[in-house]
N, C-alpha and C positions, 0 to 999 in steps of 0.2 A: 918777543913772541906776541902776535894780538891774539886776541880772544877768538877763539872757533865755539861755532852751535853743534849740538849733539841732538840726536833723540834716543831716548830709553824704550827702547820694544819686545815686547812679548809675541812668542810663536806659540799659537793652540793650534789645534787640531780642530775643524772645521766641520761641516755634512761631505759627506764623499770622502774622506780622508784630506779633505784639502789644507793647504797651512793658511792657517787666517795672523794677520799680523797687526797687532791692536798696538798704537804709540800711547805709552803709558805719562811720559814725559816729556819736556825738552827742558833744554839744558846748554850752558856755557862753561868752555874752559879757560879757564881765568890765565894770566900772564905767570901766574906764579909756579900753576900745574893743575892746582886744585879744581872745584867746581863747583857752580852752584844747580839745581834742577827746578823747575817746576811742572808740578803733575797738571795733566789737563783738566781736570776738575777747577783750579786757580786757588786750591784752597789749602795755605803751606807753600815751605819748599823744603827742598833739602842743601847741605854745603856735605860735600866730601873732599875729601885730599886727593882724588885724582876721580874721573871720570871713568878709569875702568874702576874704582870702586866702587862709585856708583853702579854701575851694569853688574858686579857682582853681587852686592848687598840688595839687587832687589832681584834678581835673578831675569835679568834681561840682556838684551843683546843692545848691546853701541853702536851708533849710525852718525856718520861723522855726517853732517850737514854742509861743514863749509872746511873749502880746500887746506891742507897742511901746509906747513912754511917750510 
């Protein structure tokens, strides 16, 4: 399996009700399953064991970037 990019995104609530969506991260999923992220800030990363754990533990939503195999 190669590596696929992710991003980690947050839905808020916007002026007008509107959904604003802020990329909190992006991120790789490793050959293994696992994954590593980096917040857009560049400062840190995080490694989780899979990339929907990632999107749980930070309370965000998963955006697969690049096509499944």
């Amino acid at each position: 399996m190669a590596p696929r990019l992710f991003a980690l995104v947050r839905d808020e609530s916007g002026e007008d009700e509107a959904v604003v969506e802020e990329i909190l991260a992006y991120g790789i999923a490793l050959p293994d399953g696992s994954a590593a992220t980096v917040p857009l800030s560049g400062r840190g990363f995080g490694r989780w064991l899979t990339p929907e754990s990632a999107s749980r533990r930070t309370a965000t939503g998963l955006v697969w970037l690049s096509p499944g195999q």
